[in-house]
C-alpha positions as YAML, in Angstrom:
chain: A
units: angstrom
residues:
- id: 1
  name: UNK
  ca: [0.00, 0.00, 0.00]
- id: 2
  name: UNK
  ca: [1.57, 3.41, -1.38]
- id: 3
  name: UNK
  ca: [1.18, 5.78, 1.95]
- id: 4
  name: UNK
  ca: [2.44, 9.12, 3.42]
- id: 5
  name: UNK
  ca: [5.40, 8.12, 4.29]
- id: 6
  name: UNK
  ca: [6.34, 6.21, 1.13]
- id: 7
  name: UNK
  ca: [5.13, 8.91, -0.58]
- id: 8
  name: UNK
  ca: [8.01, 11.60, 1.50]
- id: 9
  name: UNK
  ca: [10.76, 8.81, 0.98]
- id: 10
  name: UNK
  ca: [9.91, 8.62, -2.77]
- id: 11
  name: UNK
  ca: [10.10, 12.40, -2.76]
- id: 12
  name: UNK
  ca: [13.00, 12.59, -0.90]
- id: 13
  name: UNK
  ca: [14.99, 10.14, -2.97]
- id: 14
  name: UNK
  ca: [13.93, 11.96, -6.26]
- id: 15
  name: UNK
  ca: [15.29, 15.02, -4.69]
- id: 16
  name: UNK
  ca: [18.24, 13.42, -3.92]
- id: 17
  name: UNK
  ca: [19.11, 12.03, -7.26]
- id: 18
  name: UNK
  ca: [18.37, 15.50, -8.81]
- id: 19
  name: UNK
  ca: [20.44, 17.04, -6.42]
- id: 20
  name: UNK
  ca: [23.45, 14.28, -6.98]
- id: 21
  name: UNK
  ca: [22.81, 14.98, -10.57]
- id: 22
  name: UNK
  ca: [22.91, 18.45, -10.79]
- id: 23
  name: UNK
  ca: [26.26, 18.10, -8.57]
- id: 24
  name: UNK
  ca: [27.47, 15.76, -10.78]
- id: 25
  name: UNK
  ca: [27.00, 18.02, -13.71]
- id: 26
  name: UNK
  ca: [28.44, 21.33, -12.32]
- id: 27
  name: UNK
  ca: [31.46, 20.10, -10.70]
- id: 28
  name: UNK
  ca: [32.86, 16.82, -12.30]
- id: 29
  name: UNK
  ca: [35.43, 14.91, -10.46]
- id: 30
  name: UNK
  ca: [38.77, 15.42, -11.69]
- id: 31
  name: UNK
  ca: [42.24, 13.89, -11.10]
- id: 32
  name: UNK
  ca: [45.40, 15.62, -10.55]
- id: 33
  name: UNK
  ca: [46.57, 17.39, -13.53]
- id: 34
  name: UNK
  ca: [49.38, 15.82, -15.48]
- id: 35
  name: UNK
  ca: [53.33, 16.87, -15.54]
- id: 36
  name: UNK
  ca: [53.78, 20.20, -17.48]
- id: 37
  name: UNK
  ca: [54.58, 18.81, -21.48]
- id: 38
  name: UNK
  ca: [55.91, 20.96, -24.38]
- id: 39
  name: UNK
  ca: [52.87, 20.63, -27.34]
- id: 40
  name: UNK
  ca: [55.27, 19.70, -29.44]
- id: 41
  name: UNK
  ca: [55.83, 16.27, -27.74]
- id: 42
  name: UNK
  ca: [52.71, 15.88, -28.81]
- id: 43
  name: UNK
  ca: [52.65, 12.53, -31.25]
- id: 44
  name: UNK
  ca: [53.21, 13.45, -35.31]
- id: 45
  name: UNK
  ca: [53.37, 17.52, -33.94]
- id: 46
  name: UNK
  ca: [54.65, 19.81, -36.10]
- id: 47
  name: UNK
  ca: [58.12, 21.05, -35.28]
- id: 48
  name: UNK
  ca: [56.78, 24.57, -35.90]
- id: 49
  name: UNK
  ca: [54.36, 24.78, -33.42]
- id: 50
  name: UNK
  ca: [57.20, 26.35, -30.79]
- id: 51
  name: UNK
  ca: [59.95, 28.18, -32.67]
- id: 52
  name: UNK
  ca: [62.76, 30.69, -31.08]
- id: 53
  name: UNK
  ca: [60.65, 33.54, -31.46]
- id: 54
  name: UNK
  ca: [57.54, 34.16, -28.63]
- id: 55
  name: UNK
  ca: [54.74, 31.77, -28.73]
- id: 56
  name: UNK
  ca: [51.82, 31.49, -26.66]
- id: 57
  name: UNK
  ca: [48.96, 33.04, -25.42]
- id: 58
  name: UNK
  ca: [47.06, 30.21, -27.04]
- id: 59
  name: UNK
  ca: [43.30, 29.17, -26.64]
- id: 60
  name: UNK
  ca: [42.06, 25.50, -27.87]
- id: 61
  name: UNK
  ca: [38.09, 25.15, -29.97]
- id: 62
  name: UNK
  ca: [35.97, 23.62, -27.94]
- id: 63
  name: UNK
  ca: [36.48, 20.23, -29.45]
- id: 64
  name: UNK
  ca: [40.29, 21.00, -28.63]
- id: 65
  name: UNK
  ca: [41.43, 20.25, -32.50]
- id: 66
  name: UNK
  ca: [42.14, 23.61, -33.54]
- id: 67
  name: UNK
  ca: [44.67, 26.10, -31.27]
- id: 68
  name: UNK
  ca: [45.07, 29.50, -31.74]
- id: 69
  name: UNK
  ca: [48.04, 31.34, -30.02]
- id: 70
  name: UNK
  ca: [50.40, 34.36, -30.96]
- id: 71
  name: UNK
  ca: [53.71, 34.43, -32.57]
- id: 72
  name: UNK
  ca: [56.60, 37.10, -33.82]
- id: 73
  name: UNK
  ca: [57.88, 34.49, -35.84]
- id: 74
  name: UNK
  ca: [57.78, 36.56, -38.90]
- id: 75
  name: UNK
  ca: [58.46, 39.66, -37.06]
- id: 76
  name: UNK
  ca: [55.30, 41.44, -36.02]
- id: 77
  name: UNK
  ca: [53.47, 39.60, -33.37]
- id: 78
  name: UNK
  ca: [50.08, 38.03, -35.45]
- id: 79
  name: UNK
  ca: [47.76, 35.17, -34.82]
- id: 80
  name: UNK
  ca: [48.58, 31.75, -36.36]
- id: 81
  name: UNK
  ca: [46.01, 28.44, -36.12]
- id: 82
  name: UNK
  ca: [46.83, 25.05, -36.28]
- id: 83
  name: UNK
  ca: [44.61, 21.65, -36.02]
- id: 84
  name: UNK
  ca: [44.42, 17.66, -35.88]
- id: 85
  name: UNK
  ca: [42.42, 15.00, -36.59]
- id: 86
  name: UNK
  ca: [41.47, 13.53, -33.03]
- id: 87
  name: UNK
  ca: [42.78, 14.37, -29.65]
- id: 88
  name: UNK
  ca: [45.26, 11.90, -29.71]
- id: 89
  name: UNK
  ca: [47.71, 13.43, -32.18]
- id: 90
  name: UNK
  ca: [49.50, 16.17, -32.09]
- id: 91
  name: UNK
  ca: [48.95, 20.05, -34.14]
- id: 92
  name: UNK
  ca: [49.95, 20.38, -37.42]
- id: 93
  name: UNK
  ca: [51.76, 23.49, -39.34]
- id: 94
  name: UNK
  ca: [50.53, 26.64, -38.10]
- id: 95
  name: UNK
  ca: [48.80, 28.78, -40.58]
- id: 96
  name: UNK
  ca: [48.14, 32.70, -39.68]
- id: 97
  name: UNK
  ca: [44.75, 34.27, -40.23]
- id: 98
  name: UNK
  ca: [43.91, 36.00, -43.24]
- id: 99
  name: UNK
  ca: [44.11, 39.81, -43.28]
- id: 100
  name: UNK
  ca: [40.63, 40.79, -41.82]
- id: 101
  name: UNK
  ca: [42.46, 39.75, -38.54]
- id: 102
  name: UNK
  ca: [46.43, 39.63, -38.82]
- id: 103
  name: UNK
  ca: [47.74, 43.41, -40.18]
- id: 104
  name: UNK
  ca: [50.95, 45.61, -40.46]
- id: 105
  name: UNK
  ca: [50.13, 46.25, -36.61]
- id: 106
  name: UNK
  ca: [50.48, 43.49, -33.46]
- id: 107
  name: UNK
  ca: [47.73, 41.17, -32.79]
- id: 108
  name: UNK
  ca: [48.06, 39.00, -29.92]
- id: 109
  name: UNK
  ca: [46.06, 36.60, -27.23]
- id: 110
  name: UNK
  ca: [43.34, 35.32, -29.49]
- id: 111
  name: UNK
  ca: [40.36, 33.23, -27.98]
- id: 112
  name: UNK
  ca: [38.79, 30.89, -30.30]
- id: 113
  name: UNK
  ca: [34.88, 30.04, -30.33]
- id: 114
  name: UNK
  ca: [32.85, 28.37, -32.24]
- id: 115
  name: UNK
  ca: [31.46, 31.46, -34.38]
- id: 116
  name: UNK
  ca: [34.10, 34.41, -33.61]
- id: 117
  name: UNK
  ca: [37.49, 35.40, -32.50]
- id: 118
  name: UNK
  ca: [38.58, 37.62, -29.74]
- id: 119
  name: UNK
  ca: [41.95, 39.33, -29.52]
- id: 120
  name: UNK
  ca: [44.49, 41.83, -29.14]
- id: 121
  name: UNK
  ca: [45.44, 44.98, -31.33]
- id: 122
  name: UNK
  ca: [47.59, 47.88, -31.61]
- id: 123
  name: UNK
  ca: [46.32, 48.78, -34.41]
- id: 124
  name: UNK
  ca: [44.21, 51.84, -32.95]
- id: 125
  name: UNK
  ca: [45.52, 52.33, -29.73]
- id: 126
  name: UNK
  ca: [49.40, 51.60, -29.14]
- id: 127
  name: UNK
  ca: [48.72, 50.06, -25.64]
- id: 128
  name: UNK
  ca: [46.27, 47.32, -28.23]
- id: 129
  name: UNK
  ca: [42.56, 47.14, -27.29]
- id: 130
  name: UNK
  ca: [40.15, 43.87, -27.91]
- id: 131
  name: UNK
  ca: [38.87, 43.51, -31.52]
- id: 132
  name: UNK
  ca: [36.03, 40.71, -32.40]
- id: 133
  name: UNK
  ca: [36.37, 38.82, -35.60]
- id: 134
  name: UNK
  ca: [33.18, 36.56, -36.50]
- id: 135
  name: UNK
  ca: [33.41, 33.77, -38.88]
- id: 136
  name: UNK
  ca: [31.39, 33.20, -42.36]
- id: 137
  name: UNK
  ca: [31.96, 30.23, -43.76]
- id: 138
  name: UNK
  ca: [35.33, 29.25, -43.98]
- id: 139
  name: UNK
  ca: [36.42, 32.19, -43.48]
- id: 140
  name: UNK
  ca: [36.49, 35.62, -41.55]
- id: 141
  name: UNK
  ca: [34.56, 39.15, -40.70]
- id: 142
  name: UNK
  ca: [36.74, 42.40, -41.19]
- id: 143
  name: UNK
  ca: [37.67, 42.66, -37.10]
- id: 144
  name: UNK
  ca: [35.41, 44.99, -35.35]
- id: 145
  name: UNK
  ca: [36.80, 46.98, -32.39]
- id: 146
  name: UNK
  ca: [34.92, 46.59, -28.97]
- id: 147
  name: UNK
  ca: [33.29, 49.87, -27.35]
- id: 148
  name: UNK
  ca: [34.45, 51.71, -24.36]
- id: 149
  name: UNK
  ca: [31.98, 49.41, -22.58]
- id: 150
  name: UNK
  ca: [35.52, 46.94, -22.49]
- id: 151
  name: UNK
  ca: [38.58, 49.35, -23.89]
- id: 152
  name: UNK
  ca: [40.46, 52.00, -22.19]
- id: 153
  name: UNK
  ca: [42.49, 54.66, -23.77]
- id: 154
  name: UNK
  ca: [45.98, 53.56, -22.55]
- id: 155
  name: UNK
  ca: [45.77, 50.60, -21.01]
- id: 156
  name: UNK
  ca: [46.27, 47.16, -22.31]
- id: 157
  name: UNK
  ca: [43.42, 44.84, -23.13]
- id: 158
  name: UNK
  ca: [43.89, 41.44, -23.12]
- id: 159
  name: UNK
  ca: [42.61, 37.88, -23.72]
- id: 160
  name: UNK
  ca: [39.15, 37.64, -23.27]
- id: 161
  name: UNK
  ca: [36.88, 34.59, -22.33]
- id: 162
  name: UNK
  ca: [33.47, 33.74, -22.16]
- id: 163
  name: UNK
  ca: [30.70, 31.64, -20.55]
- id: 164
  name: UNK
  ca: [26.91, 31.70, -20.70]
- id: 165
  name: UNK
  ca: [24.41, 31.89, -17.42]
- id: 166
  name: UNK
  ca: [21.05, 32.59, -16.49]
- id: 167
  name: UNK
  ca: [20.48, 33.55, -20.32]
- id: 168
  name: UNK
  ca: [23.29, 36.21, -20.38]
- id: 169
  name: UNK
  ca: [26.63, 36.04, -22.40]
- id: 170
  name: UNK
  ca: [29.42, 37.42, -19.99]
- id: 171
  name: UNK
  ca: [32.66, 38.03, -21.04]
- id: 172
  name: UNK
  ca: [35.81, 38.23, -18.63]
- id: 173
  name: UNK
  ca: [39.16, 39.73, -19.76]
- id: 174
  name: UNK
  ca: [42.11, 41.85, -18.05]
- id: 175
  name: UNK
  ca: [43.44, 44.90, -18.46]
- id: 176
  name: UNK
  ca: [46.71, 46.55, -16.78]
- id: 177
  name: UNK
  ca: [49.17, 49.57, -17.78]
- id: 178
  name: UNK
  ca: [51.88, 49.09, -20.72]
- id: 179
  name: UNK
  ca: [54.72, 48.32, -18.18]
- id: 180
  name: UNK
  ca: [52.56, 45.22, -16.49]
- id: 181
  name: UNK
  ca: [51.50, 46.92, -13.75]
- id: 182
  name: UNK
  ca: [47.80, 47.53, -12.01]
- id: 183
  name: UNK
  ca: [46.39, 44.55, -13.87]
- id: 184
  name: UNK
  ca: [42.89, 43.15, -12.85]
- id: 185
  name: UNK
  ca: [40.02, 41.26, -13.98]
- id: 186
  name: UNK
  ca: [37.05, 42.32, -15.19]
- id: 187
  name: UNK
  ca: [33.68, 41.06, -16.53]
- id: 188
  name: UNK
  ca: [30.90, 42.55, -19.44]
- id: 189
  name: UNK
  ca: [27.33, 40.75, -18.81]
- id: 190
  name: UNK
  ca: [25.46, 40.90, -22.58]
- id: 191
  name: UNK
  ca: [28.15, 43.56, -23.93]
- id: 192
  name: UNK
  ca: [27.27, 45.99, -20.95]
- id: 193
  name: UNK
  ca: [29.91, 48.28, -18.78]
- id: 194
  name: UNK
  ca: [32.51, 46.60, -17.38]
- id: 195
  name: UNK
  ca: [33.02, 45.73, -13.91]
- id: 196
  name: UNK
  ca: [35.89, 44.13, -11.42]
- id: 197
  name: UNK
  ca: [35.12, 40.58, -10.60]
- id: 198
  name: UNK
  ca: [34.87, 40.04, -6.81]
- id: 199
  name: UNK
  ca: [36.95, 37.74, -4.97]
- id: 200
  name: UNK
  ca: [40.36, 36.28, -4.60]
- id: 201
  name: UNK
  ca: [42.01, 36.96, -8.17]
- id: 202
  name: UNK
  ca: [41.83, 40.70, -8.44]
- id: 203
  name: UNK
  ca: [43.11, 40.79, -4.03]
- id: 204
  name: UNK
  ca: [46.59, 41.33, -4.60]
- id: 205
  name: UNK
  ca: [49.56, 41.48, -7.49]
- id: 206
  name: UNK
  ca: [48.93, 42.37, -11.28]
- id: 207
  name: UNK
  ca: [46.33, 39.64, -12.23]
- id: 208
  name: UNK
  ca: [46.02, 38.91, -16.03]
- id: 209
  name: UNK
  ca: [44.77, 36.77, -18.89]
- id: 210
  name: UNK
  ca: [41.81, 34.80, -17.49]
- id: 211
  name: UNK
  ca: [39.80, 31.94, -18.72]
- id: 212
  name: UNK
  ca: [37.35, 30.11, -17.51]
- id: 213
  name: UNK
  ca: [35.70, 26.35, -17.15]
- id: 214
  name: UNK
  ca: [32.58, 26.48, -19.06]
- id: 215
  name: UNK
  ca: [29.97, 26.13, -16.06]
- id: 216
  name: UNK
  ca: [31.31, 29.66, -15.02]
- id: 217
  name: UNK
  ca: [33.09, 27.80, -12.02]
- id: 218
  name: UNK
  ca: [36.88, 27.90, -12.09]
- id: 219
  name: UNK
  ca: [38.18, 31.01, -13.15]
- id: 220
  name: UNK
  ca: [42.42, 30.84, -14.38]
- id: 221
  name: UNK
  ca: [44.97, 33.25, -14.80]
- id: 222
  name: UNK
  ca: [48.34, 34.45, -14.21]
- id: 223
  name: UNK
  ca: [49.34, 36.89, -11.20]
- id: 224
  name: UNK
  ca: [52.96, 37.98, -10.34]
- id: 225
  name: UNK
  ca: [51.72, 38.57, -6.38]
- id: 226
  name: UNK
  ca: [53.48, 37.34, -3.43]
- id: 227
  name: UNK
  ca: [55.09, 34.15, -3.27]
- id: 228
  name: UNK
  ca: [55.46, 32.66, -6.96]
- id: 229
  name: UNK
  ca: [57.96, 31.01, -8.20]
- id: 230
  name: UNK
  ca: [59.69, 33.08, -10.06]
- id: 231
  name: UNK
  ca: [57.90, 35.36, -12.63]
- id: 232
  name: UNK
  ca: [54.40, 35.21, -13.01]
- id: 233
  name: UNK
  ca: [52.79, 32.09, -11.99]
- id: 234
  name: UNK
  ca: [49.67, 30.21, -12.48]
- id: 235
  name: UNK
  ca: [46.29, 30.75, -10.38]
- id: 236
  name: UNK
  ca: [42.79, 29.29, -10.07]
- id: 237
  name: UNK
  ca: [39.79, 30.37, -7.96]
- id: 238
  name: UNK
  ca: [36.48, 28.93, -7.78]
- id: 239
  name: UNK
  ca: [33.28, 30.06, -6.66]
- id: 240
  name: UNK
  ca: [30.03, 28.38, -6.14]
- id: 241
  name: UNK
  ca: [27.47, 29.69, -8.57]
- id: 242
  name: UNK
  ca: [28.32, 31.78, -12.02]
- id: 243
  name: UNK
  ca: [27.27, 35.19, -10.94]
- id: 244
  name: UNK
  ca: [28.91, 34.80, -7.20]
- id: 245
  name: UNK
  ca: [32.24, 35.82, -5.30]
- id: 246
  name: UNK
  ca: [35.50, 33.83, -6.20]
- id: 247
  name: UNK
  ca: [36.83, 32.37, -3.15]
- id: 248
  name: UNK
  ca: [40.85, 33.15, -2.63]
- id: 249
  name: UNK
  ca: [43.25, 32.29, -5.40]
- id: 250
  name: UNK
  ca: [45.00, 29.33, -5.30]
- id: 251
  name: UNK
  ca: [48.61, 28.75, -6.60]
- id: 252
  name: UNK
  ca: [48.93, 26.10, -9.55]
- id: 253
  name: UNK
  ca: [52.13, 25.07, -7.99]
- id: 254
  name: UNK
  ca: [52.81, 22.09, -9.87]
- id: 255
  name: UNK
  ca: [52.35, 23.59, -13.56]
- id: 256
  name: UNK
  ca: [54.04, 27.01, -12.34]
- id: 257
  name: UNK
  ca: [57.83, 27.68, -12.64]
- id: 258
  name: UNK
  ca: [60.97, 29.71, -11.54]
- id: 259
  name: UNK
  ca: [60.43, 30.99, -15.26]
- id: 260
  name: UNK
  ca: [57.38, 33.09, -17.05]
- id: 261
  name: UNK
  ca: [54.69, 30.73, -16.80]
- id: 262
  name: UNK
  ca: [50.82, 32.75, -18.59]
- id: 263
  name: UNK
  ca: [47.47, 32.57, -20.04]
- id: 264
  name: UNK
  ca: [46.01, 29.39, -18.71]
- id: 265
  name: UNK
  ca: [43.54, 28.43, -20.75]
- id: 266
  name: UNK
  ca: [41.26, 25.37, -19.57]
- id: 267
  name: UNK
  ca: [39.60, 23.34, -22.28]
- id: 268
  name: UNK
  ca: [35.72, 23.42, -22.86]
- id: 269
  name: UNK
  ca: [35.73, 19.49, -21.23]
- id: 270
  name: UNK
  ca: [37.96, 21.21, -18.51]
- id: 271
  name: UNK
  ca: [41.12, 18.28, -19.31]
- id: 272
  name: UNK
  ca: [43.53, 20.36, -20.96]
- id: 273
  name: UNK
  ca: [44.82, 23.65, -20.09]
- id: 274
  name: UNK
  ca: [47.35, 24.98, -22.22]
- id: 275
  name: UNK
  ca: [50.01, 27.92, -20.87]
- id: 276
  name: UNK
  ca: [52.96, 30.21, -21.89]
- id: 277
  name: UNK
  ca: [56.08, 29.42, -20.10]
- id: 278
  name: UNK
  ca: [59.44, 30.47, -20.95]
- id: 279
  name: UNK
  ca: [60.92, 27.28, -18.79]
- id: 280
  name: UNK
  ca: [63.81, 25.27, -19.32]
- id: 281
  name: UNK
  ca: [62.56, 22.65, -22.25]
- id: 282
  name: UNK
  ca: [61.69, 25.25, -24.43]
- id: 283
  name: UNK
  ca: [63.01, 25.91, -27.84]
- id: 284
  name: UNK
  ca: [64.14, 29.12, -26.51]
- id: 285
  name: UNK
  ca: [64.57, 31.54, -23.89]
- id: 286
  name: UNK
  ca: [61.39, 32.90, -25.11]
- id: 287
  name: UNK
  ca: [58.16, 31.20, -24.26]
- id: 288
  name: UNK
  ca: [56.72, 28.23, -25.77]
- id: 289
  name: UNK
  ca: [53.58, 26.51, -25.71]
- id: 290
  name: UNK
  ca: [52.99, 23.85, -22.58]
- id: 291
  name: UNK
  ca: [50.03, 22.05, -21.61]
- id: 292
  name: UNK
  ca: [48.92, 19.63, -18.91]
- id: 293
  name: UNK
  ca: [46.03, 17.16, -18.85]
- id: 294
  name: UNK
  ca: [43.94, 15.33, -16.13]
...
């Protein structure tokens, strides 16, 4: 006989497995992350992926075949893109972006999404503001400056990442003075006036080049505050709901270095998160492109 108190247990284990399944969903259990790893030692990698000259600043599709990262290679910094055929190869020959993106001017710190581009440019303001390319077809929109909503005359504007909540589009990205100092984190809900994110990151040092895990969770980025290894290091902070407070920064000690270790970028599964890090197994004493997996 189906009674009251059924009934309540029946309700109560419904709520549970909702609950469990929500959990499940928002924060997935992950292991440790893997040993820092050049991309190149990637299996059948190109050889030009890293090169003498700076590369980094990448950002990976969301299926994680394509990257997108800067490089002076050529002399100017520009964008360059590379891809594979399944996530257990390496990248192939970097290309750079056609002209609607890469100019006679810098372009650095793209972030690659399914139907645009974000990145860096001089090409207006010498201290480079964001610029959004969107893509037709196969290939690319002439890139569009973003408003004073997101620029500032004279300071630097850098990579910029996005997640979706509640029905709004937010977009985070940092921006700091020419000589590296001053730099915090900011966010733009639905294109709107920018604002400093609350919590740990922006608490101390010159905090720069965020991304984030795609539930709006896990914010990364590099810092140069107190007690890094060397240069700047790598950070993460998380926070319990996407519009909420960041809890204190926490030091990626095992992927950081006594070198110039940058823009972590985690992976749309959250696995991979690729970085800039000038440490010793790279190419050059420039940066190269690392990674680490879990």
């Amino acid at each position: 006989m189906f009674t009251m108190h059924n009934a309540r247990r029946a309700a109560l284990g419904a709520a549970t497995a909702a609950l469990a399944a929500s959990a499940t969903f928002a924060f997935p259990f992950f292991g440790d992350w893997t040993g820092p790893t050049n991309l190149e030692a990637l299996p059948g990698s190109s050889p030009n992926i890293n090169t003498p000259a700076v590369d980094g600043c990448a950002s990976l599709s969301a299926d994680r075949l394509t990257i997108a990262f800067t490089s002076n290679r050529t002399g100017n910094f520009d964008i360059y893109v590379a891809t594979r055929p399944n996530l257990n190869s390496g990248f192939g020959n970097p290309v750079p972006l056609p002209a609607q993106i890469n100019g006679p001017t810098n372009e650095a710190c793209p972030t690659i999404l399914p139907d645009r581009i974000y990145f860096s440019s001089d090409r207006d303001d010498p201290a480079y503001d964001l610029y959004v390319s969107r893509r037709i077809g196969n290939s690319w929109s002439p890139a569009m400056r973003l408003g004073p909503n997101v620029n500032t005359p004279g300071r630097l504007e850098e990579s910029a990442a996005t997640y979706s909540a509640g029905g709004h589009e937010i977009m985070l990205f940092s921006s700091r003075y020419p000589d590296g100092s001053d730099g915090k984190i900011y966010q733009s809900v639905d294109g709107g006036p920018k604002s400093l994110i609350i919590g740990g990151p922006n608490q101390s040092g010159s905090n720069n080049r965020p991304s984030i895990s795609a539930d709006g969770r896990t914010i990364y980025f590099d810092s140069d505050r107190y007690g890094t290894l060397g240069g700047p290091d790598l950070y993460f902070a998380t926070r319990p709901v996407p519009f909420g407070a960041f809890g204190p920064a926490q030091h990626l000690t095992s992927l950081s270095s006594a070198a110039f270790d940058a823009r972590p970028f985690i992976s749309t599964d959250g696995q991979m998160l690729t970085f800039s890090s000038a440490r010793p197994g790279s190419t050059s004493p420039a940066p190269d492109i690392w990674f680490a997996a879990r």
